[in-house]
N, CA, C and O atoms as a Maestro MAE file, in Angstrom:
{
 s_m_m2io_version
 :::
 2.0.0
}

f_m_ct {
 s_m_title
 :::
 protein
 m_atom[336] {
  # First column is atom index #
  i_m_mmod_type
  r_m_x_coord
  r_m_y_coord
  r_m_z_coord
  i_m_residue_number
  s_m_chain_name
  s_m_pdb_residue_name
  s_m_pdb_atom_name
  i_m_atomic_number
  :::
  1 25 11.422 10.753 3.440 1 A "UNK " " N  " 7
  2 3 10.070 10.829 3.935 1 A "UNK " " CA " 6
  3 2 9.498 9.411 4.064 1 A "UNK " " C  " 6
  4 15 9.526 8.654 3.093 1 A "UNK " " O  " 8
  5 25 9.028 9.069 5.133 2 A "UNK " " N  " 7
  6 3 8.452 7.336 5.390 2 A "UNK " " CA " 6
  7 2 7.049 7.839 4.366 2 A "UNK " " C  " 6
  8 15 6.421 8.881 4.181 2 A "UNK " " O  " 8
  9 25 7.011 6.441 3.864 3 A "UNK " " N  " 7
  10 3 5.818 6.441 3.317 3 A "UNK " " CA " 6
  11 2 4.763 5.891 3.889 3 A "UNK " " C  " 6
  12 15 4.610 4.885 4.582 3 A "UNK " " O  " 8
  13 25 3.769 7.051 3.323 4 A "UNK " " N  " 7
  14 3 1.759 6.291 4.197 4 A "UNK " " CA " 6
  15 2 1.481 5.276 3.133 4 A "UNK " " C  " 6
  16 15 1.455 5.222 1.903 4 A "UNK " " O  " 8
  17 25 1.267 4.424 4.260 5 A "UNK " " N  " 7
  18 3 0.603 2.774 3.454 5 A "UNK " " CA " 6
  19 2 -0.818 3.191 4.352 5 A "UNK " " C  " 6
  20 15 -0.835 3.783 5.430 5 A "UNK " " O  " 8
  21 25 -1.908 2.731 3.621 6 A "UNK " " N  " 7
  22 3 -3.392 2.904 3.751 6 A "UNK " " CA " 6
  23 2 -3.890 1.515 3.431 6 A "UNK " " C  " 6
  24 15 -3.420 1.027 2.404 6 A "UNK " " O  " 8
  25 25 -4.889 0.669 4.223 7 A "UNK " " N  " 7
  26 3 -5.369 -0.519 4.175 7 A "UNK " " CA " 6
  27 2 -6.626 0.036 3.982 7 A "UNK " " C  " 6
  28 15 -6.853 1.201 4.307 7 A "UNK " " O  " 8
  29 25 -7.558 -0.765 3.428 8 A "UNK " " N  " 7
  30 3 -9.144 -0.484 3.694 8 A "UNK " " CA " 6
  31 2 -9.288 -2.087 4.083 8 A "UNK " " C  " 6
  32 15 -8.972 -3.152 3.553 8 A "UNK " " O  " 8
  33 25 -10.052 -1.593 5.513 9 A "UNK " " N  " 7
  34 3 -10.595 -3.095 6.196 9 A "UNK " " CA " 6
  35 2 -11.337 -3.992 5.438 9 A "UNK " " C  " 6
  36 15 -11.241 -5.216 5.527 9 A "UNK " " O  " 8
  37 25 -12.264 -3.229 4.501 10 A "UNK " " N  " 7
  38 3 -13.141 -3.959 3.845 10 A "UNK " " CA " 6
  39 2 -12.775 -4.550 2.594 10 A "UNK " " C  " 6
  40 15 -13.638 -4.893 1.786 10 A "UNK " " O  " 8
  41 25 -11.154 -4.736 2.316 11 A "UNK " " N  " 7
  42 3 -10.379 -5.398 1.486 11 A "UNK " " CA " 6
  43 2 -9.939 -6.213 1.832 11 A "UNK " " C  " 6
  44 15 -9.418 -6.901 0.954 11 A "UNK " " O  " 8
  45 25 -9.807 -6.779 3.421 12 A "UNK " " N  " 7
  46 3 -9.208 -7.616 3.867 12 A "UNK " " CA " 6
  47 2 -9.516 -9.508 3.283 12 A "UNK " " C  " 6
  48 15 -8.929 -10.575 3.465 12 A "UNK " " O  " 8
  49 25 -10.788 -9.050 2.519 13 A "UNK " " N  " 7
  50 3 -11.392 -10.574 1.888 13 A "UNK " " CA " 6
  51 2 -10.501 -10.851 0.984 13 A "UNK " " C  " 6
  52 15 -10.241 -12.054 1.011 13 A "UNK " " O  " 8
  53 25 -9.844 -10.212 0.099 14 A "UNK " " N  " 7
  54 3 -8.748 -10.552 -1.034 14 A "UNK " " CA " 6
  55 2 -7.525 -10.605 -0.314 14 A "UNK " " C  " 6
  56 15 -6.583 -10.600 -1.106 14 A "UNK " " O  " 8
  57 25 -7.137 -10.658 0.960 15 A "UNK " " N  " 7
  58 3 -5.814 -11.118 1.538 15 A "UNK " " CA " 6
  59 2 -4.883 -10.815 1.744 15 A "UNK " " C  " 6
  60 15 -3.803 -11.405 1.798 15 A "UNK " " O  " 8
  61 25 -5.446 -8.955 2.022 16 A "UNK " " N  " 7
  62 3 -4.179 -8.148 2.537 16 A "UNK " " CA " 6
  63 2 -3.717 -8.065 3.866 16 A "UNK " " C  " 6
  64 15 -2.635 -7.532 4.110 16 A "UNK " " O  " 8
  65 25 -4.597 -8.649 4.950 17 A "UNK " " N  " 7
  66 3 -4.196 -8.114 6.069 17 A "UNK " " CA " 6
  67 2 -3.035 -9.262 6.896 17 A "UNK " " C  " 6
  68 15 -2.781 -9.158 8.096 17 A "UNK " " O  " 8
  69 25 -2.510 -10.179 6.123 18 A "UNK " " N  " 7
  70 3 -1.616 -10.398 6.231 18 A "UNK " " CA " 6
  71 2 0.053 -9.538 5.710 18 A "UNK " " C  " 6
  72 15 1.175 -9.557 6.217 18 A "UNK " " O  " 8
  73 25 -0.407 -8.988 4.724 19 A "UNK " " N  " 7
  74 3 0.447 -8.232 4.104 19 A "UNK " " CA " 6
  75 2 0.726 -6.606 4.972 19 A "UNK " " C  " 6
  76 15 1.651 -5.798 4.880 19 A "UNK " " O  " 8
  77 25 -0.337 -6.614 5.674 20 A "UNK " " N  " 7
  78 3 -0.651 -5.067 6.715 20 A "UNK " " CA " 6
  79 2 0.327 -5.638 7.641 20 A "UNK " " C  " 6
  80 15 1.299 -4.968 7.989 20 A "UNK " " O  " 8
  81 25 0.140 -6.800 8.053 21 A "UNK " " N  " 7
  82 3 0.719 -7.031 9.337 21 A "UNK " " CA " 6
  83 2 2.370 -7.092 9.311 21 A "UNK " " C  " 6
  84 15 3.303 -6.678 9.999 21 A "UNK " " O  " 8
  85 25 2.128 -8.005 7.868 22 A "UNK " " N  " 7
  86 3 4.135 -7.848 7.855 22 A "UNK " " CA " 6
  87 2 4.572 -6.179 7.585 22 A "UNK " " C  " 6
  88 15 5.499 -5.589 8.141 22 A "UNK " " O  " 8
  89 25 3.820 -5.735 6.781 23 A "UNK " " N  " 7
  90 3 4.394 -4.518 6.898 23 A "UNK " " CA " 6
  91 2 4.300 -2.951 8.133 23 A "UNK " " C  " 6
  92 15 4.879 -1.897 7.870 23 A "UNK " " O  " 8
  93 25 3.532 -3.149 9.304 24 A "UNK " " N  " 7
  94 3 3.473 -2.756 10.292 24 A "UNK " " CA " 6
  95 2 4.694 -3.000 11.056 24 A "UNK " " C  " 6
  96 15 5.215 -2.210 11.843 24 A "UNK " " O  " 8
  97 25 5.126 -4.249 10.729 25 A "UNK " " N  " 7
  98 3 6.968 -4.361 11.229 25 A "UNK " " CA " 6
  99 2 7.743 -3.330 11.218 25 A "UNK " " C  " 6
  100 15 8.271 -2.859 12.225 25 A "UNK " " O  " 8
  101 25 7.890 -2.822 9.848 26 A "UNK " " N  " 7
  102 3 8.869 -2.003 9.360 26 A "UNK " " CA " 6
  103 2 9.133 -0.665 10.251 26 A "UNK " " C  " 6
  104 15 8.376 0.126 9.690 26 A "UNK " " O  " 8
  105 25 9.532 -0.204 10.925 27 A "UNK " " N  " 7
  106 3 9.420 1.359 11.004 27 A "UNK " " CA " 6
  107 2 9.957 2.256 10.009 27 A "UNK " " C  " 6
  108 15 10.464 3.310 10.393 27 A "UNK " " O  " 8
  109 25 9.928 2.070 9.192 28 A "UNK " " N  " 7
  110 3 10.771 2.610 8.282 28 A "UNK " " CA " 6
  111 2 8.983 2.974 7.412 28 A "UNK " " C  " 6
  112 15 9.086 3.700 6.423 28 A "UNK " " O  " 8
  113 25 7.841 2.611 7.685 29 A "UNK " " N  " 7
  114 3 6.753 2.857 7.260 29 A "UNK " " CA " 6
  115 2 5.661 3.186 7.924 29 A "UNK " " C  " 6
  116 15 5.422 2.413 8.852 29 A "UNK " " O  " 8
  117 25 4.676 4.323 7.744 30 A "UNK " " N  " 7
  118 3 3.283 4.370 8.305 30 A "UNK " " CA " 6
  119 2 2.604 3.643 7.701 30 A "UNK " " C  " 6
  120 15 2.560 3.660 6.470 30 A "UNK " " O  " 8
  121 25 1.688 2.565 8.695 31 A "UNK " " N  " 7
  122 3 0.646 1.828 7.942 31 A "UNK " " CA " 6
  123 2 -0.634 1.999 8.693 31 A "UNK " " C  " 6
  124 15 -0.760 1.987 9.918 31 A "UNK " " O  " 8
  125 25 -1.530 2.153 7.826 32 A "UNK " " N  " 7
  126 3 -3.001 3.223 8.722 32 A "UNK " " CA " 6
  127 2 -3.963 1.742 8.004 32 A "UNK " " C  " 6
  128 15 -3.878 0.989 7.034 32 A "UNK " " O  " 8
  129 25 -4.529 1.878 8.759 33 A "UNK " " N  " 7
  130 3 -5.976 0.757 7.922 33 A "UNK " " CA " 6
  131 2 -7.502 1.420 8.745 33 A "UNK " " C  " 6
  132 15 -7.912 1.306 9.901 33 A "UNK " " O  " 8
  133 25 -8.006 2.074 7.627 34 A "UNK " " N  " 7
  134 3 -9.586 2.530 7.387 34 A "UNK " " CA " 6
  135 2 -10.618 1.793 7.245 34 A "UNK " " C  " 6
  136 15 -10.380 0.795 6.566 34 A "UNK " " O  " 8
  137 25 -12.015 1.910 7.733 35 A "UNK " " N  " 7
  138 3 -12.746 0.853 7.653 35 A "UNK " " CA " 6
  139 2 -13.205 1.199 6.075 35 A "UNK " " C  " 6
  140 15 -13.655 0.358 5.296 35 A "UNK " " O  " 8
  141 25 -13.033 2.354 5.829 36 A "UNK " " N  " 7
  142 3 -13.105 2.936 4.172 36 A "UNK " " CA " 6
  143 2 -12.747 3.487 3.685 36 A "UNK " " C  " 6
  144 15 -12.843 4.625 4.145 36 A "UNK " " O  " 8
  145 25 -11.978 3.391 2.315 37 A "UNK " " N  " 7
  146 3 -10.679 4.389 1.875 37 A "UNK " " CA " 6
  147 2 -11.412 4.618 0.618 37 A "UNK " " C  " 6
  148 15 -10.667 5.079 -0.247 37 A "UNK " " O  " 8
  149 25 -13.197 4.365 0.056 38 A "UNK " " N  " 7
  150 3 -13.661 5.678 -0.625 38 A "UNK " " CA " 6
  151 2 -13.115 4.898 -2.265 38 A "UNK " " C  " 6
  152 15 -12.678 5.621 -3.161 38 A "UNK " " O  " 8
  153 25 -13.215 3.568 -2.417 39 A "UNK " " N  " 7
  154 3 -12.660 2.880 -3.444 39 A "UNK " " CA " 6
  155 2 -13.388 1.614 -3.627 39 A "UNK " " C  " 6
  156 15 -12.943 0.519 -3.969 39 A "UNK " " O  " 8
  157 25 -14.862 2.049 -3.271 40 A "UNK " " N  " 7
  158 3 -15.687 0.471 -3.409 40 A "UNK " " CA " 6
  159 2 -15.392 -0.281 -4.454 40 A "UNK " " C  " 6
  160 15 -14.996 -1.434 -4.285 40 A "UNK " " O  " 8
  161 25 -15.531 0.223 -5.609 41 A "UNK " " N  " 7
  162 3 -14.926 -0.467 -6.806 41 A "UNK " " CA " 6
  163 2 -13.743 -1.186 -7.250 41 A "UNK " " C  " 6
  164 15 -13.739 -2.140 -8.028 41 A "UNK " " O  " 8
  165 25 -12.702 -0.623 -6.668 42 A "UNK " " N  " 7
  166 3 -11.782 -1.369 -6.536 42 A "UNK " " CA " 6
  167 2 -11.732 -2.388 -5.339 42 A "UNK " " C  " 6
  168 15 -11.410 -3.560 -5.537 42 A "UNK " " O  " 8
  169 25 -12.077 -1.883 -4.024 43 A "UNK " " N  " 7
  170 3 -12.259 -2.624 -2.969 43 A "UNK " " CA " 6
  171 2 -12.915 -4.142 -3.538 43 A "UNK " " C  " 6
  172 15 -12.454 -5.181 -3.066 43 A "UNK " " O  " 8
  173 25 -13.819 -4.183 -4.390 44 A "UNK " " N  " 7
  174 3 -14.283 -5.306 -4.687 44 A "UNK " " CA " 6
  175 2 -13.888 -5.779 -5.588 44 A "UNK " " C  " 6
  176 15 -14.593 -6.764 -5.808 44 A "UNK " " O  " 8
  177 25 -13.050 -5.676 -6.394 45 A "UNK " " N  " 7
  178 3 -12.435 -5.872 -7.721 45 A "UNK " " CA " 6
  179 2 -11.321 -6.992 -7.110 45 A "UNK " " C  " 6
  180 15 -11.647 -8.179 -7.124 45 A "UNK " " O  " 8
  181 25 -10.049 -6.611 -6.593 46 A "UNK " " N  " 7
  182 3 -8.829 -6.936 -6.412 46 A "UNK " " CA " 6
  183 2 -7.802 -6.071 -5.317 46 A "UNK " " C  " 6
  184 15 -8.055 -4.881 -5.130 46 A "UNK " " O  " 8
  185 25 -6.847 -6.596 -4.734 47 A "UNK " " N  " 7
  186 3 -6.311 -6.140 -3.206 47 A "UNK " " CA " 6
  187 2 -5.948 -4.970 -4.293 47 A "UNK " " C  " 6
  188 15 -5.818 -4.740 -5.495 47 A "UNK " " O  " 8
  189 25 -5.882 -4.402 -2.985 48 A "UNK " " N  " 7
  190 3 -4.808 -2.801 -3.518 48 A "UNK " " CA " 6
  191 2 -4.482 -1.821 -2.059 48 A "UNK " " C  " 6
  192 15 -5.346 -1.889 -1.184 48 A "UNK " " O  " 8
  193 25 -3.712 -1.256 -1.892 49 A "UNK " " N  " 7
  194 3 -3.322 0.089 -1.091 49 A "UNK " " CA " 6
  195 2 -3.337 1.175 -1.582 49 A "UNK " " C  " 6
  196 15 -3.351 1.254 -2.810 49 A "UNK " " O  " 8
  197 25 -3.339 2.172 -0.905 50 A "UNK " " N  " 7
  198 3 -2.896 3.420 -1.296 50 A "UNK " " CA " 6
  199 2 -1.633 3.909 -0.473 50 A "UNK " " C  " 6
  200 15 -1.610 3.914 0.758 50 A "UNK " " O  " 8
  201 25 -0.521 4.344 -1.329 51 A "UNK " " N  " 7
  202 3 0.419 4.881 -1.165 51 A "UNK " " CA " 6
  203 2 0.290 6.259 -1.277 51 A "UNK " " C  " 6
  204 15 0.070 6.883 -2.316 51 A "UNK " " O  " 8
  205 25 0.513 6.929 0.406 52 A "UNK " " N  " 7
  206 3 0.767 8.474 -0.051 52 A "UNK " " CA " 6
  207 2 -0.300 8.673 -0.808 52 A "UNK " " C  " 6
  208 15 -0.029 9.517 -1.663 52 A "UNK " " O  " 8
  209 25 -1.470 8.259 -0.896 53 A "UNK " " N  " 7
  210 3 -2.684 8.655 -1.851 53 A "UNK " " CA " 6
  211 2 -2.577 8.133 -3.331 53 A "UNK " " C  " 6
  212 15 -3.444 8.534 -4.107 53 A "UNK " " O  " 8
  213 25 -1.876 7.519 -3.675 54 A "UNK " " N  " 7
  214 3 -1.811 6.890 -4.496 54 A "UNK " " CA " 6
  215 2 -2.104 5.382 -4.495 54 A "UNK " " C  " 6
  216 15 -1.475 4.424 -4.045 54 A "UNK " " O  " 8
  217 25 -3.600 5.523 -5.333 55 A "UNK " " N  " 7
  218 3 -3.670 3.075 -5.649 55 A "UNK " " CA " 6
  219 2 -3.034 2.534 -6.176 55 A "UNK " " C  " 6
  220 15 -2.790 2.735 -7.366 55 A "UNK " " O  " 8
  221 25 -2.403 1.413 -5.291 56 A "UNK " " N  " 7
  222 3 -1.388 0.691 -5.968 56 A "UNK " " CA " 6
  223 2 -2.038 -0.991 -5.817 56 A "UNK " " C  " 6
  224 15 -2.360 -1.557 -4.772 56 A "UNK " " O  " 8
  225 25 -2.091 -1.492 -7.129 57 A "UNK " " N  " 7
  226 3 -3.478 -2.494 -6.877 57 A "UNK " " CA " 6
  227 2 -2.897 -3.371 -8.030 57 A "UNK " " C  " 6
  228 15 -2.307 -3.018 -9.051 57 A "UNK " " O  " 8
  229 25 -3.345 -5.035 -7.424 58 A "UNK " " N  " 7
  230 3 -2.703 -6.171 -8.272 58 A "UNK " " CA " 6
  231 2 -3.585 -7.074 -8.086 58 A "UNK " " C  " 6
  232 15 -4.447 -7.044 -7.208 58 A "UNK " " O  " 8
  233 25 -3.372 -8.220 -9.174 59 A "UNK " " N  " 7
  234 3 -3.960 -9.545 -8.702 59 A "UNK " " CA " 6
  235 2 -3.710 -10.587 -7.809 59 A "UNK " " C  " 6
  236 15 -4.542 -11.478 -7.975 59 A "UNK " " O  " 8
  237 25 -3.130 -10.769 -7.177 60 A "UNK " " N  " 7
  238 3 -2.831 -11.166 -5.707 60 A "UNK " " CA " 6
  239 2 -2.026 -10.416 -4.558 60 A "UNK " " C  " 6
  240 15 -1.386 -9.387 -4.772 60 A "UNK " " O  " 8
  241 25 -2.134 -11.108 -3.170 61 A "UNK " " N  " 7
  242 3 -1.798 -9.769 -2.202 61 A "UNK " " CA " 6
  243 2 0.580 -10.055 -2.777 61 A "UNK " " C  " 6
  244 15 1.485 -9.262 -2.520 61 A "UNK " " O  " 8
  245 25 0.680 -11.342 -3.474 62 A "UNK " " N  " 7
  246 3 1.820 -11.336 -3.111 62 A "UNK " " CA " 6
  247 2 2.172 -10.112 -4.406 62 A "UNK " " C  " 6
  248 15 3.076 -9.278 -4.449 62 A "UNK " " O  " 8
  249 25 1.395 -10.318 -5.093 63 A "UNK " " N  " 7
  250 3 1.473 -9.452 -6.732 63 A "UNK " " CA " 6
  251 2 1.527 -7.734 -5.780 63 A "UNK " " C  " 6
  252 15 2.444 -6.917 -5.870 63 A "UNK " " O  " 8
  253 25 0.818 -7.655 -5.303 64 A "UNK " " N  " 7
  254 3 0.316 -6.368 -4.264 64 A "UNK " " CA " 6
  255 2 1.888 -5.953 -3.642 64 A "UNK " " C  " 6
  256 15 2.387 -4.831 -3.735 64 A "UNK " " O  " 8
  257 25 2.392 -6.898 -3.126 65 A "UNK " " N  " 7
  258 3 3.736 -6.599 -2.197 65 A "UNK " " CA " 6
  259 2 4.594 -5.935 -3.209 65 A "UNK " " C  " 6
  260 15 4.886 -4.739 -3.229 65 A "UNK " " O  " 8
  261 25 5.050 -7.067 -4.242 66 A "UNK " " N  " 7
  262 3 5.800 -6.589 -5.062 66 A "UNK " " CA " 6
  263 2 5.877 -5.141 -5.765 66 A "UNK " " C  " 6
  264 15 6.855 -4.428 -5.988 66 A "UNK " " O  " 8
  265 25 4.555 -4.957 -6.028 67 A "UNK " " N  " 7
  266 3 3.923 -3.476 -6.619 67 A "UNK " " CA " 6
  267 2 4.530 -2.436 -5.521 67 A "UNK " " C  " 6
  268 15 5.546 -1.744 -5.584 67 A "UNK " " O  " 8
  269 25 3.577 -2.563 -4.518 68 A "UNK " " N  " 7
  270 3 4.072 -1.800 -3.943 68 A "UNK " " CA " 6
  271 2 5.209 -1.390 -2.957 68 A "UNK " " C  " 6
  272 15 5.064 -0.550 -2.069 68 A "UNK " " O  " 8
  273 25 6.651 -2.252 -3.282 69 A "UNK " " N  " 7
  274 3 8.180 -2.338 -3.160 69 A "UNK " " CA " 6
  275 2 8.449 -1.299 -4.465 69 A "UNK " " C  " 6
  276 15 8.969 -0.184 -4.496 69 A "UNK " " O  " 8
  277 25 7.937 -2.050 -5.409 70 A "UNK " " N  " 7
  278 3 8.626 -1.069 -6.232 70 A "UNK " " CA " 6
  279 2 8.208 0.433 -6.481 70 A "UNK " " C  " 6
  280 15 9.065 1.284 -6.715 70 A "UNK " " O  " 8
  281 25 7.251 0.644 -6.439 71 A "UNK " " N  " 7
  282 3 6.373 2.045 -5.929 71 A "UNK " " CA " 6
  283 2 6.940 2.549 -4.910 71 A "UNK " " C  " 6
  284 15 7.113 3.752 -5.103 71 A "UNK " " O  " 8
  285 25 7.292 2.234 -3.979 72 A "UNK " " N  " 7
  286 3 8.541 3.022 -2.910 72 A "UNK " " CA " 6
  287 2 9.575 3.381 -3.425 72 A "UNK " " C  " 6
  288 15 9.923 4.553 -3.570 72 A "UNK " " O  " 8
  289 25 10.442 1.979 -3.901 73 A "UNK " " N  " 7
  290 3 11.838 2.270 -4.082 73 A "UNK " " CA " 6
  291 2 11.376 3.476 -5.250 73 A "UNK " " C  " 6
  292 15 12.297 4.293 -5.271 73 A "UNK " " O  " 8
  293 25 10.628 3.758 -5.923 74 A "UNK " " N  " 7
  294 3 10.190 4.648 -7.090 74 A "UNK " " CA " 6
  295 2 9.804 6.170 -6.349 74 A "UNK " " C  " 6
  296 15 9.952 7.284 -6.851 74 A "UNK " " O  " 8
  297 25 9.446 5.942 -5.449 75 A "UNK " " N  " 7
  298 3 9.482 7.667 -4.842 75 A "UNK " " CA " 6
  299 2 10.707 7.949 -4.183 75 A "UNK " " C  " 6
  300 15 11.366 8.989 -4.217 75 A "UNK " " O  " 8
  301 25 10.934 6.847 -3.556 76 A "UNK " " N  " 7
  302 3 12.557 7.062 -2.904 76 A "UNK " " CA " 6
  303 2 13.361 7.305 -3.810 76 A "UNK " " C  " 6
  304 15 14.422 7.670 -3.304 76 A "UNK " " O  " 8
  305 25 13.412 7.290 -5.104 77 A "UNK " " N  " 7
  306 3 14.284 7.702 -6.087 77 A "UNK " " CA " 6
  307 2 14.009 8.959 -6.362 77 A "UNK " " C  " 6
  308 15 14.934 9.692 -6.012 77 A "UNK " " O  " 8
  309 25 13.290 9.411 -6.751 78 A "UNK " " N  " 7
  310 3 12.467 11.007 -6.628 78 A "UNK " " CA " 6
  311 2 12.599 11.587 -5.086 78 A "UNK " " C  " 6
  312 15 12.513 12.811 -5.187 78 A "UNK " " O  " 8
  313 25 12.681 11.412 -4.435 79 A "UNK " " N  " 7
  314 3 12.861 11.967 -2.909 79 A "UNK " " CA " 6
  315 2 14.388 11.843 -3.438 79 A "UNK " " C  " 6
  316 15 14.642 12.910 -3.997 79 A "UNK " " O  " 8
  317 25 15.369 11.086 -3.485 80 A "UNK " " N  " 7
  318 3 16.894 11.513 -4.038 80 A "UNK " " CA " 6
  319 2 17.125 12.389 -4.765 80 A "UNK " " C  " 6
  320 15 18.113 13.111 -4.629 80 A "UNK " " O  " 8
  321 25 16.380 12.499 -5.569 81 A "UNK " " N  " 7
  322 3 16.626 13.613 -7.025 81 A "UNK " " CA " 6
  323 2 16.739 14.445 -7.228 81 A "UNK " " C  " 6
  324 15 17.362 15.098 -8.066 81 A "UNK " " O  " 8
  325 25 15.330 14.810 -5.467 82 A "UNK " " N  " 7
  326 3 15.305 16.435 -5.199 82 A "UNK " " CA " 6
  327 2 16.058 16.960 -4.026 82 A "UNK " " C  " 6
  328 15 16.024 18.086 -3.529 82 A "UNK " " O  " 8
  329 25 16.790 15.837 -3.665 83 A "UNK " " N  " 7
  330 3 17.459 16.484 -2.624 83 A "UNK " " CA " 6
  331 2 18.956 16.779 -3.250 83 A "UNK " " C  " 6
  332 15 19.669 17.595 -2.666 83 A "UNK " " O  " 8
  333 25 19.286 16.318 -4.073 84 A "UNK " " N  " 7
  334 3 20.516 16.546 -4.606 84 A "UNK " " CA " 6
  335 2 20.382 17.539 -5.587 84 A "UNK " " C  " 6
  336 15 21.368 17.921 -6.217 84 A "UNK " " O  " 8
  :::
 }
 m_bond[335] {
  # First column is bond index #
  i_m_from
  i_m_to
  i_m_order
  :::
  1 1 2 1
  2 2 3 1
  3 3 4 2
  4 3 5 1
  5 5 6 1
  6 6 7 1
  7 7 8 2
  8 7 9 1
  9 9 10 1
  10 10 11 1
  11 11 12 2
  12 11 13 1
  13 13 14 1
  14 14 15 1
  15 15 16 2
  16 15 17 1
  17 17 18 1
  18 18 19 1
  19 19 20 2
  20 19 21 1
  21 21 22 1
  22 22 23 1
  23 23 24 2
  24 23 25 1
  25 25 26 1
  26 26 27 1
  27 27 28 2
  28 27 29 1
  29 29 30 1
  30 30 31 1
  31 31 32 2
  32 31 33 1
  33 33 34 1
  34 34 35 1
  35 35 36 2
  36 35 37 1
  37 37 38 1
  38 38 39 1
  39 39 40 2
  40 39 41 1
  41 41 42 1
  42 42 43 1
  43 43 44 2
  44 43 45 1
  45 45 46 1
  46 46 47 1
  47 47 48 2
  48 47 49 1
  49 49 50 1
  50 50 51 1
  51 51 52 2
  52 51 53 1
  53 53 54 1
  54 54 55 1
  55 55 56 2
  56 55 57 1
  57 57 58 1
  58 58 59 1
  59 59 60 2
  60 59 61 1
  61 61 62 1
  62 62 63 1
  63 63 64 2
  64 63 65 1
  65 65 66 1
  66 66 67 1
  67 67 68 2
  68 67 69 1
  69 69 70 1
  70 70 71 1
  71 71 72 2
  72 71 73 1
  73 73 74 1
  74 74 75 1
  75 75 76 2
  76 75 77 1
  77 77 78 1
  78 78 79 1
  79 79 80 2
  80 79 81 1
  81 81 82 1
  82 82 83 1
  83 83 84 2
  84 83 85 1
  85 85 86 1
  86 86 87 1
  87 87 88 2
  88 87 89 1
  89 89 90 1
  90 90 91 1
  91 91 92 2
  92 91 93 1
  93 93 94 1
  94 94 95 1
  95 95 96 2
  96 95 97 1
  97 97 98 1
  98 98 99 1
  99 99 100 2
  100 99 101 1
  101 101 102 1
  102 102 103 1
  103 103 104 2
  104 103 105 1
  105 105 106 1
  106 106 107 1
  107 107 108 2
  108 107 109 1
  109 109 110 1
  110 110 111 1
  111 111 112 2
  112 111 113 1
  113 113 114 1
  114 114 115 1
  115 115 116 2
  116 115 117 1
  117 117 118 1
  118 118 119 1
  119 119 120 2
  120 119 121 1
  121 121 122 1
  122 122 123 1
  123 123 124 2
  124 123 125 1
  125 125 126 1
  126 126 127 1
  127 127 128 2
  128 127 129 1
  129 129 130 1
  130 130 131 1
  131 131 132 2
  132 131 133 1
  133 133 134 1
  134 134 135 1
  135 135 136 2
  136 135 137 1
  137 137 138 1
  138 138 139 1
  139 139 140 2
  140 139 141 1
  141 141 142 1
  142 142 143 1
  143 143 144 2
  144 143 145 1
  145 145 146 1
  146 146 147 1
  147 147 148 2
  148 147 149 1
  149 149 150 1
  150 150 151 1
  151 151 152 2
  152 151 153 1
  153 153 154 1
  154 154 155 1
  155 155 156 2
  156 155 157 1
  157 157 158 1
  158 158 159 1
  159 159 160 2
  160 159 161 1
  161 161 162 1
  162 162 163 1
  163 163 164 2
  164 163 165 1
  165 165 166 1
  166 166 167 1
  167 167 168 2
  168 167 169 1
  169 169 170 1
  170 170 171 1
  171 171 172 2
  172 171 173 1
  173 173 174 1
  174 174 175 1
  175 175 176 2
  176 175 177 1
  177 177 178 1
  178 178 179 1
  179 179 180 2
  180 179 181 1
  181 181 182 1
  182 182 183 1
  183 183 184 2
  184 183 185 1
  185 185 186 1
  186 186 187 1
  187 187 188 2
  188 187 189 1
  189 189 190 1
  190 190 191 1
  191 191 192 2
  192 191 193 1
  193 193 194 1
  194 194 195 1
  195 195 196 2
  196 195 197 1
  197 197 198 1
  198 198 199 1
  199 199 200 2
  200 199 201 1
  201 201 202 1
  202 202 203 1
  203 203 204 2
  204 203 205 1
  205 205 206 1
  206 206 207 1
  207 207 208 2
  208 207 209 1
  209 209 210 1
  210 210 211 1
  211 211 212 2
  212 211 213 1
  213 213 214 1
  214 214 215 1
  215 215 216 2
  216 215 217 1
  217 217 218 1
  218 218 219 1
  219 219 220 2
  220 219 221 1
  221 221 222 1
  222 222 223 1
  223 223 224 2
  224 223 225 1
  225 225 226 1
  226 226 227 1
  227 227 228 2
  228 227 229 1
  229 229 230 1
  230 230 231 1
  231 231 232 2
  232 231 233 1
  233 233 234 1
  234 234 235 1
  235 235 236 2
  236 235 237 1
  237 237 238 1
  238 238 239 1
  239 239 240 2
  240 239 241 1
  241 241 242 1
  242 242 243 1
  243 243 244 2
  244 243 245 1
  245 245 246 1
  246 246 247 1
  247 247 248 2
  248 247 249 1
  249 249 250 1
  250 250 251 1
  251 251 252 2
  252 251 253 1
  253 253 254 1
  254 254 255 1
  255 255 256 2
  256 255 257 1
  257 257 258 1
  258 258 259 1
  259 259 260 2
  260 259 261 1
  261 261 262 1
  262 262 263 1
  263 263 264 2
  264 263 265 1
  265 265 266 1
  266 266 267 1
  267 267 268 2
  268 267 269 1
  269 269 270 1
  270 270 271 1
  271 271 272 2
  272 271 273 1
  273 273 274 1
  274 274 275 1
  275 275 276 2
  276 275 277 1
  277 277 278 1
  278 278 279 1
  279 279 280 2
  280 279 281 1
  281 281 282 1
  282 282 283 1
  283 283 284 2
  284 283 285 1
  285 285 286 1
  286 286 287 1
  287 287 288 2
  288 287 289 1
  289 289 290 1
  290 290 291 1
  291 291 292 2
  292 291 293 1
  293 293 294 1
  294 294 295 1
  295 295 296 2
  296 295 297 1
  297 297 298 1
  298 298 299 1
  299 299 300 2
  300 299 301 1
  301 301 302 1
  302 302 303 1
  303 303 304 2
  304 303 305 1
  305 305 306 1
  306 306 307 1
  307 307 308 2
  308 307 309 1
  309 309 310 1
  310 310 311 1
  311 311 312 2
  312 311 313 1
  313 313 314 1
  314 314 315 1
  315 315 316 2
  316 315 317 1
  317 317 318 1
  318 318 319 1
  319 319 320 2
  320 319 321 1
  321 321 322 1
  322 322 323 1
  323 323 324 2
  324 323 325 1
  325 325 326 1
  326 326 327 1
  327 327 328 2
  328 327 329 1
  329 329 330 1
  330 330 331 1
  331 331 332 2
  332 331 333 1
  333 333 334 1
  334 334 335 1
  335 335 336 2
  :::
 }
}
């Protein structure tokens, strides 16, 4: 199952939408960006996405990438688990 990556525009001040853009590359991913994903608090806190509805949120956007690599490869392991 490709995974939904979710941007909120109004996060773009902490320095994700460089990170949107490399990952819009991929086809191997949906990447949606909202002007509001309903997370002011975090929105102003520190970058974050939502995966599949899930926040996946760090102190920098490169901290952010990493997180959410491994948060994939982490459902993609569970998407294996149940298919076997």
């Amino acid at each position: 199952m490709r995974p939904i990556i979710e941007f909120c525009a109004s996060n773009i001040g902490h320095g994700t939408e460089q990170l949107k853009n490399k990952l819009e590359q991929n086809p191997e991913y949906d990447v949606v960006e909202y002007g509001c994903l309903n997370n002011c608090g975090q929105c102003y806190l520190q970058p974050f996405v939502m995966l599949d509805g899930e926040i996946i949120e760090a102190e920098s956007p490169a901290e952010l990438e990493a997180a959410l690599e491994a948060a994939i490869k982490e459902a993609e392991a569970w998407d294996n688990l149940e298919i076997d």
